[in-house]
C-alpha positions as CSV (number, residue, x, y, z in Angstrom):
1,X,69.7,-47.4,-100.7
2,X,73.6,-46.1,-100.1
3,X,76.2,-47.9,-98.2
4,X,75.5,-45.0,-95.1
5,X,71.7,-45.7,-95.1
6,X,72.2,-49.1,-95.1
7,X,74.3,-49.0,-92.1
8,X,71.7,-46.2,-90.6
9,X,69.1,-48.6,-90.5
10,X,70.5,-51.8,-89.4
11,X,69.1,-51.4,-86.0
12,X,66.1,-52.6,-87.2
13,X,67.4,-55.8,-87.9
14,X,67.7,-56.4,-84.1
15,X,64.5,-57.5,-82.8
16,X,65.1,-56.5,-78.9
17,X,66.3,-52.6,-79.9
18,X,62.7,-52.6,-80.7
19,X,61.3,-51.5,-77.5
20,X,60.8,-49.5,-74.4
21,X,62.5,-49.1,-71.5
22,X,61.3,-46.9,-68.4
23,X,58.6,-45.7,-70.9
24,X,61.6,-44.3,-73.2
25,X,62.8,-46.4,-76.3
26,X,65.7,-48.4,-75.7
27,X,68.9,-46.8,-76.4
28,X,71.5,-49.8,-76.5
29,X,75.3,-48.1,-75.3
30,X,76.6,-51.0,-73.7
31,X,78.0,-53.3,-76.2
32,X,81.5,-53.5,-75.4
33,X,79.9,-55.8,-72.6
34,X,77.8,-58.1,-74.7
35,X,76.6,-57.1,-78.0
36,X,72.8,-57.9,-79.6
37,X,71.7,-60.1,-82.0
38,X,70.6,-59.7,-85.2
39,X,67.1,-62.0,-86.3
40,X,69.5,-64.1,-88.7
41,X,71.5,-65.0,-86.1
42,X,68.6,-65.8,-83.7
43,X,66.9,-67.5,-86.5
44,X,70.2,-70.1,-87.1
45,X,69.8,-71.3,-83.6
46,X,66.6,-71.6,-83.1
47,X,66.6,-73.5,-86.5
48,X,69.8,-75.8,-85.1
49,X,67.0,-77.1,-82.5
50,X,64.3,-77.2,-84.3
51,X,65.4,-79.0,-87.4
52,X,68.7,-80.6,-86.8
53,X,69.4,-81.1,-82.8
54,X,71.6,-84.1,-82.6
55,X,75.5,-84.3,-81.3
56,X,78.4,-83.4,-84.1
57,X,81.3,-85.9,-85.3
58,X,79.9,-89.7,-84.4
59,X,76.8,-89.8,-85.3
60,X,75.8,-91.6,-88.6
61,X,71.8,-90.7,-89.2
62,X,70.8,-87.3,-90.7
63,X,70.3,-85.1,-87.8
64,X,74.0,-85.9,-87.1
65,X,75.6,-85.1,-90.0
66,X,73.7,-81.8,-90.9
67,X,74.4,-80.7,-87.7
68,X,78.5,-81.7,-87.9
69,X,78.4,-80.0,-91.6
70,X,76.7,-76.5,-89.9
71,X,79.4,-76.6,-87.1
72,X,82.7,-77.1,-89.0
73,X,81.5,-75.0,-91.9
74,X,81.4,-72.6,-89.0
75,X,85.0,-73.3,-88.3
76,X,85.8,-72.2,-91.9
77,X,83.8,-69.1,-91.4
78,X,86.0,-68.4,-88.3
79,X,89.4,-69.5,-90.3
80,X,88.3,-66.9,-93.3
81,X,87.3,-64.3,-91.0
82,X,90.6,-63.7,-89.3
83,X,92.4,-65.2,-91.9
84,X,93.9,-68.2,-90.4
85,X,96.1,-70.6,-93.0
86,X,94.1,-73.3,-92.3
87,X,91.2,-74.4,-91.1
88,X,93.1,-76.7,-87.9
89,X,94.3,-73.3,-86.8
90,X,91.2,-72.6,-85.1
91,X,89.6,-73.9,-81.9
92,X,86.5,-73.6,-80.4
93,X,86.3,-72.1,-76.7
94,X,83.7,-70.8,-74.5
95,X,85.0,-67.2,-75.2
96,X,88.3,-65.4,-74.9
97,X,88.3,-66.3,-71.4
98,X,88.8,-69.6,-71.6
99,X,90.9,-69.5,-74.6
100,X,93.7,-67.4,-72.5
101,X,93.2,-70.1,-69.8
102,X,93.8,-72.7,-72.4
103,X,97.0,-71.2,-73.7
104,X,98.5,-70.7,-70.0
105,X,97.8,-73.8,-68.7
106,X,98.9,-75.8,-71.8
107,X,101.0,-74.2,-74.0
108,X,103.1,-71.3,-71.1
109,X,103.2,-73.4,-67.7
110,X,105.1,-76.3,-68.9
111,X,107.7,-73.7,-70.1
112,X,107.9,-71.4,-67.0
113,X,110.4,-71.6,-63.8
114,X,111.4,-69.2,-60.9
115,X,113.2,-66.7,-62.7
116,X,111.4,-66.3,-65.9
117,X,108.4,-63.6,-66.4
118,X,105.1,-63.8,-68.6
119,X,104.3,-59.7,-70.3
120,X,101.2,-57.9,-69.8
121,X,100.1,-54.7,-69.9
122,X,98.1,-52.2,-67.2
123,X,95.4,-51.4,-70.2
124,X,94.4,-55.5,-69.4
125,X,91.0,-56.7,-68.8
126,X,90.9,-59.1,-65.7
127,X,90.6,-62.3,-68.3
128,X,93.9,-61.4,-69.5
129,X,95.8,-60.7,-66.1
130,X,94.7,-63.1,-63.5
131,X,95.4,-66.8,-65.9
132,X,98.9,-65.5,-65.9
133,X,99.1,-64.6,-62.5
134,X,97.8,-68.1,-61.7
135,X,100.4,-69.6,-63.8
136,X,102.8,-67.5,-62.2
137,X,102.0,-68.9,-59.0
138,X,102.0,-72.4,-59.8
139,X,105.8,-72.2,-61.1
140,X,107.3,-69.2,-59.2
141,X,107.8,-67.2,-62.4
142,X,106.8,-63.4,-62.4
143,X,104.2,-60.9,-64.1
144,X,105.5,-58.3,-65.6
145,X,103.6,-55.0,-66.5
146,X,103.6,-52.9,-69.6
147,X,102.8,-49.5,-67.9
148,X,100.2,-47.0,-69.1
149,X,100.4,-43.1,-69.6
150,X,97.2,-40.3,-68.7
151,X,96.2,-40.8,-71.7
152,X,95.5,-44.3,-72.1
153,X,97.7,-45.1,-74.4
154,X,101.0,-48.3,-73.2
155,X,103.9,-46.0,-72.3
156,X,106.5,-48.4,-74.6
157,X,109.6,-46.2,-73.4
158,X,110.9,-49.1,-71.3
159,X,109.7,-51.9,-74.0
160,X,113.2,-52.8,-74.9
161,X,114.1,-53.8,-71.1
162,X,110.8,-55.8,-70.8
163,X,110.9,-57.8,-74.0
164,X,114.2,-60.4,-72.4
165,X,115.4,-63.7,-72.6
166,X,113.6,-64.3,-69.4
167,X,109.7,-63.4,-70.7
168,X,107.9,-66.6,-72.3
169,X,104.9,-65.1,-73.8
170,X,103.8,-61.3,-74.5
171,X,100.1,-61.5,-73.4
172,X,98.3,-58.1,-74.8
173,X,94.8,-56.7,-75.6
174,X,93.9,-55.7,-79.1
175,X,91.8,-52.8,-77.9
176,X,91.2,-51.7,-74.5
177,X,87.8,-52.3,-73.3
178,X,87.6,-50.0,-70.5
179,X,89.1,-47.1,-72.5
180,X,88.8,-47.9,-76.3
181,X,92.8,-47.6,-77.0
182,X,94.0,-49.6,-79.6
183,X,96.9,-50.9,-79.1
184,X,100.0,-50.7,-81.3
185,X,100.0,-54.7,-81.8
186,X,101.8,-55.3,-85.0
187,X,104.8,-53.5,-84.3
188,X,105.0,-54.9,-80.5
189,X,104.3,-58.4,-82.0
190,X,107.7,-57.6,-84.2
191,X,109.8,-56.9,-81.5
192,X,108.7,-59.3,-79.4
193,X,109.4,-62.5,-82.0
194,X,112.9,-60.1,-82.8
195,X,113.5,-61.4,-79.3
196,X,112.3,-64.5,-79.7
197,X,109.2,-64.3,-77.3
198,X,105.6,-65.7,-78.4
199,X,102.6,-63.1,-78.3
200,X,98.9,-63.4,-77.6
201,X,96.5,-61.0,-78.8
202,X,93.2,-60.3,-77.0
203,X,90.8,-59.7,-79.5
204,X,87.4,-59.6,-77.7
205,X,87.0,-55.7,-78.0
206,X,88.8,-55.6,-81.6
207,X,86.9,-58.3,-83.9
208,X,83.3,-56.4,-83.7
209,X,84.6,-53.2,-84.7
210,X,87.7,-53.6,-87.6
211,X,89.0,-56.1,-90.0
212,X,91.4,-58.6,-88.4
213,X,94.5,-60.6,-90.0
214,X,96.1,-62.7,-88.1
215,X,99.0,-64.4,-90.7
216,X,99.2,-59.8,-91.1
217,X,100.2,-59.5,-87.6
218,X,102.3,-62.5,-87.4
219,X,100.8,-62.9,-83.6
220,X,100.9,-66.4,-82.2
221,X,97.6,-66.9,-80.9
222,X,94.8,-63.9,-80.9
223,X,91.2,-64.6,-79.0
224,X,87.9,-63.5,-79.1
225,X,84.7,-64.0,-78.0
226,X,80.9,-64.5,-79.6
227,X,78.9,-62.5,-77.5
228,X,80.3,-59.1,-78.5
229,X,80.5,-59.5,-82.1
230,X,76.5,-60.5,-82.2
231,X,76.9,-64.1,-81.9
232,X,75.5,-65.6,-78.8
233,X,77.2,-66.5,-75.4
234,X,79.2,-69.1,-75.1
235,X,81.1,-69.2,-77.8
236,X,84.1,-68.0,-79.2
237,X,87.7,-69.1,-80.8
238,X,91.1,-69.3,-80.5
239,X,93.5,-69.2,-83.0
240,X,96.8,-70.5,-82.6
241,X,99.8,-71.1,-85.0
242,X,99.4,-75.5,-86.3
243,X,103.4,-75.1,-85.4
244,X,102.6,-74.2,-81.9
245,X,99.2,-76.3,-81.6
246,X,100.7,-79.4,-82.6
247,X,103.3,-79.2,-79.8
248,X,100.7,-78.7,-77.3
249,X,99.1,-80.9,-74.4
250,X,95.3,-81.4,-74.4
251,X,94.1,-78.9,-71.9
252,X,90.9,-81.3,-71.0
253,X,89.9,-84.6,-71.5
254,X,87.1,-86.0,-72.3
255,X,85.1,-86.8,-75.5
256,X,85.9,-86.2,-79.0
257,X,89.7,-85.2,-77.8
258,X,90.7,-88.9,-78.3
259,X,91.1,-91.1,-81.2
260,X,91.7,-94.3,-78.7
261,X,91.1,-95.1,-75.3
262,X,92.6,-98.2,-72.8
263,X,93.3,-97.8,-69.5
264,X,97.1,-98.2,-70.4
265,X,97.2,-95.7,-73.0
266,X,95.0,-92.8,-74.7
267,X,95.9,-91.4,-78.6
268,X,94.9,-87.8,-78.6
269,X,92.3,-86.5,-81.7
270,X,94.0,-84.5,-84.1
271,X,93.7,-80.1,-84.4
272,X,92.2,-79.0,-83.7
273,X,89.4,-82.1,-81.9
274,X,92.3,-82.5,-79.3
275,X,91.5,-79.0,-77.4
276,X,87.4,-79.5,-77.9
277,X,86.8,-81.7,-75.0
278,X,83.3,-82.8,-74.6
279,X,79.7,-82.3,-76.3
280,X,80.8,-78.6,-77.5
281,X,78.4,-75.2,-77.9
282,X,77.3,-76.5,-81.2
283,X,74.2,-74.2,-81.2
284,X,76.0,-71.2,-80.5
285,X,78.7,-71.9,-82.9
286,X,76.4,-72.2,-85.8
287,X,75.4,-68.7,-84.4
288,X,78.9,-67.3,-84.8
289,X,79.1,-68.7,-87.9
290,X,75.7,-67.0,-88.7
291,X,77.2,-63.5,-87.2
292,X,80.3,-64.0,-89.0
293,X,78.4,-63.8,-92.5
294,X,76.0,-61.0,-91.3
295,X,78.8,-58.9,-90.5
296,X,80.8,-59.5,-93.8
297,X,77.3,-58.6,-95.5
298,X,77.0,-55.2,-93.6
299,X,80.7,-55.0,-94.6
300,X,83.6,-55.1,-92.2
301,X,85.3,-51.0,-93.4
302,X,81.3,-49.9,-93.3
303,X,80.8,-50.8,-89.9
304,X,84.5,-49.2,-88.8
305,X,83.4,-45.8,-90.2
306,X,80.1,-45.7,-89.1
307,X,81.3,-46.6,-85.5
308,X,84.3,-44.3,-85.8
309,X,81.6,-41.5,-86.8
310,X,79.7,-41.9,-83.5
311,X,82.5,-41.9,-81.6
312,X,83.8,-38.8,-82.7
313,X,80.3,-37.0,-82.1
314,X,79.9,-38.1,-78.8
315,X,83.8,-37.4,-78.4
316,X,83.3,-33.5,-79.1
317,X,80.0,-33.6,-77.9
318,X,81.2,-34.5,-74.2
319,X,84.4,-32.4,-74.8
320,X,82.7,-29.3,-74.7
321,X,80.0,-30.1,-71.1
322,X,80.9,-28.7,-68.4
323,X,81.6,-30.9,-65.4
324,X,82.4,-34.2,-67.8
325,X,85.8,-35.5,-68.1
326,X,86.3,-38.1,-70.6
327,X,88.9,-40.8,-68.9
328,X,91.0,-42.4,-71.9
329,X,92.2,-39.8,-75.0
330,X,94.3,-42.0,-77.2
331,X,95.1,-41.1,-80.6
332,X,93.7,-44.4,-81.9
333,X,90.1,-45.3,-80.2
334,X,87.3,-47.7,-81.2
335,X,83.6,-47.5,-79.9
336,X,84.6,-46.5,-76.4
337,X,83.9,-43.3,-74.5
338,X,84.9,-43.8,-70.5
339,X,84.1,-40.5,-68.3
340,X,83.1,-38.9,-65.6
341,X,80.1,-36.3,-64.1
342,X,81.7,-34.6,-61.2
343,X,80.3,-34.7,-57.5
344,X,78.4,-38.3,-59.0
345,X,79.1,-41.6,-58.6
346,X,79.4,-44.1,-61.7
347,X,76.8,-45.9,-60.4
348,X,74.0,-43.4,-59.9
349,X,74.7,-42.2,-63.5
350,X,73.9,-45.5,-64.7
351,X,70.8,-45.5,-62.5
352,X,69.6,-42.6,-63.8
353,X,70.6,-43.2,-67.4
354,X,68.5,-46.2,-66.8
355,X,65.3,-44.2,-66.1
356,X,65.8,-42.4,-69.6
357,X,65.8,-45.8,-71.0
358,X,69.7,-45.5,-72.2
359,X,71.3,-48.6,-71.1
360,X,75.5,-48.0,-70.8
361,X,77.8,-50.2,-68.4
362,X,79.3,-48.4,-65.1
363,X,81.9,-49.9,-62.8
364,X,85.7,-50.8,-63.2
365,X,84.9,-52.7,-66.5
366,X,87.0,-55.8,-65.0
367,X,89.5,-53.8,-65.7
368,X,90.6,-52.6,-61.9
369,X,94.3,-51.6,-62.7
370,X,93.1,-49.0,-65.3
371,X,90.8,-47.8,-62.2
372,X,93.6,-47.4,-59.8
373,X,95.8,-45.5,-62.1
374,X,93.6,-42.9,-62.7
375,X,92.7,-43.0,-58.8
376,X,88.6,-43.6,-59.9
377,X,86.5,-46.0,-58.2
378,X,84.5,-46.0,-61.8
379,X,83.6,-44.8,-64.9
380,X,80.3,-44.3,-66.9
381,X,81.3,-45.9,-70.3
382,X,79.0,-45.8,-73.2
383,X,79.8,-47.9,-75.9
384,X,79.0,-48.4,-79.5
385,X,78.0,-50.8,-82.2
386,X,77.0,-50.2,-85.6
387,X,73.4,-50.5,-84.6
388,X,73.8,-47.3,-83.4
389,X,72.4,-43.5,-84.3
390,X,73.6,-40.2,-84.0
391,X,70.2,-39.6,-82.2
392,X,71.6,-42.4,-79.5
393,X,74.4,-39.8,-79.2
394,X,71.6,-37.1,-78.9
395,X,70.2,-39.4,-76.0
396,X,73.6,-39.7,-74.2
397,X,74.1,-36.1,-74.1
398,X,70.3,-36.0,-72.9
399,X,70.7,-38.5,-69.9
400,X,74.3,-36.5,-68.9
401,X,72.2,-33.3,-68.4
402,X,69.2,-35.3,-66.8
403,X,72.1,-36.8,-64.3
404,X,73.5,-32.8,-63.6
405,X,70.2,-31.2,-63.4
406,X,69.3,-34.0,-61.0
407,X,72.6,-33.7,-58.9
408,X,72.6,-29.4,-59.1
């Protein structure tokens, strides 16, 4: 079997593709919203409850420590797959969500006043906008806005200006998830420690779809979550510089964060225990780990090309309708293809698309800025995953002309 028929049928190791929707089969285009999951990964948690349920670190029976050996070896997973240093590097969160949260609250408030400015940019998803606007409320400090050009891509001509002694952290999505852009991170990440100024990377939309380094780009934190990159919800990591870590507050407290307790005095756990508050996803981060393995099995570069190829034959696919206008042409894309049907709402394109049994995601994405630039209320975006056929593209094209014949 070649590497390209290998990729081909990988859908088949995803039991819930397997099936019919409206009478149609199931055409998955939506997974820049959640991703599925392959059996292996279902399999690992279902097995964690079945066989070795128990809480992780204190326990000294069996059940315990099988589960505490499943979940950190998960943590090395994690540190290998972005290429952390080390293993303390890396801290598990609910998802990228509460990772950002987690490095505003703990790491950027205590450093913020009136007069200073935290860096975003208008490609952001919500997650990665409103934690820094709620830090810049609680300390009178200001959000700043990379801005964006018709094309989707940052417009960097003002960068220089931006980047000052007065912004504390460069906050910045790896890939756009409402348009697909990827963004020119390595370079910005340059000029923004050239200035002195921290940068986190949202990776949510990035780690499914290509190979990600993080001691490469030099960022100083990058986030992701499990749910798009075939792990289950719940779960995901942040990984921050030790340097950094170690100068950090504890963002919760609670269990496992402590080494001692009195009511005079508590001694916080070490990295990275002292940011994983509480009985943690243990279940789901066996998953991860699980996902992390299946995806370096499928291969990382395989599952970039195949993707890339999709999005390319949709691209010139919807290029050439009539009456479609795709919103979002960078240069550089991954998985994402954002557009419009004229004279129909988002929404009763996803309706219909639904009826065909093609399942794609239509709204603002949580991405509302990107909306109101392009003065939209929505888009229909399809999205892709290595699960994916060319006939999926075939059934997107299908569902577009169902929507116009429909809305002649």
């Amino acid at each position: 079997m070649t590497i390209e028929l290998n990729i081909v049928e990988r859908w088949r190791d995803f039991p819930i593709l397997n099936q019919q929707v409206n009478g149609h089969p199931l055409v998955y285009l939506d997974s820049a919203a959640s991703s599925q999951k392959p059996r292996c990964v279902i399999d690992a948690v279902a097995d964690y409850y079945r066989e070795d349920n128990a809480n992780i670190h204190r326990g000294v029976h069996q059940l315990s420590q099988r589960a505490t050996d499943a979940y950190e070896g998960a943590r090395e997973k994690v540190r290998g797959f972005v290429n952390a240093a080390v293993v303390k590097e890396i801290v598990f969160v609910r998802g990228a969500t509460e990772a950002i949260n987690l490095v505003a609250q703990s790491f950027v408030r205590p450093q913020l006043s009136a007069g200073d400015t935290v860096l975003v940019s208008q490609l952001e998803h919500h997650a990665n906008i409103v934690p820094w606007q709620m830090v810049c409320e609680q300390t009178g400090a200001t959000l700043q806005v990379i801005p964006m050009t018709q094309s989707g891509e940052l417009d960097l001509s003002g960068i220089d200006e931006l980047l000052t002694g007065s912004a504390k952290i460069l906050a910045i999505g790896h890939v756009s998830n409402a348009l697909g852009t990827v963004n020119p991170i390595k370079g910005l990440i340059a000029k923004a420690h050239d200035k002195g100024i921290p940068v986190l990377i949202d990776g949510a939309q990035a780690v499914p779809h290509m190979a990600v380094d993080v001691q490469d780009l030099d960022c100083d934190f990058y986030v992701f979550s499990g749910h798009k990159m075939f792990a289950p919800t719940g779960i995901g990591a942040l990984y921050g510089k030790r340097s950094i870590l170690e100068q950090m507050p504890p963002w919760q407290g609670g269990g496992d964060m402590i080494l001692s307790v009195s009511f005079e005095h508590t001694q916080y756990n070490d990295l990275p225990y002292k940011f994983e508050a509480g009985t943690p996803n243990i279940a789901g981060t066996i998953g991860l780990g699980m996902a992390i393995d299946y995806m370096q099995e499928v291969g990382i570069d395989n599952i970039a090309a195949h993707e890339h190829n999709l999005l390319v034959a949709a691209t010139e696919r919807l290029e050439v309708m009539e009456g479609v206008n795709i919103i979002g042409t960078a240069a550089e894309k991954a998985s994402v293809l954002s557009f419009m049907i004229e004279g129909v709402h988002p929404h009763d394109v996803g309706t219909i698309f639904d009826q065909q049994g093609v399942a794609i995601r239509t709204g603002h994405h949580c991405a509302q800025p990107v909306m109101q630039f392009y003065e939209i209320p929505a888009t229909a975006r399809a999205s892709f995953a290595f699960y994916n056929k060319l006939s999926d593209v075939d059934a997107l094209v299908a569902s577009i002309e169902k929507v116009q014949e429909m809305f002649a």
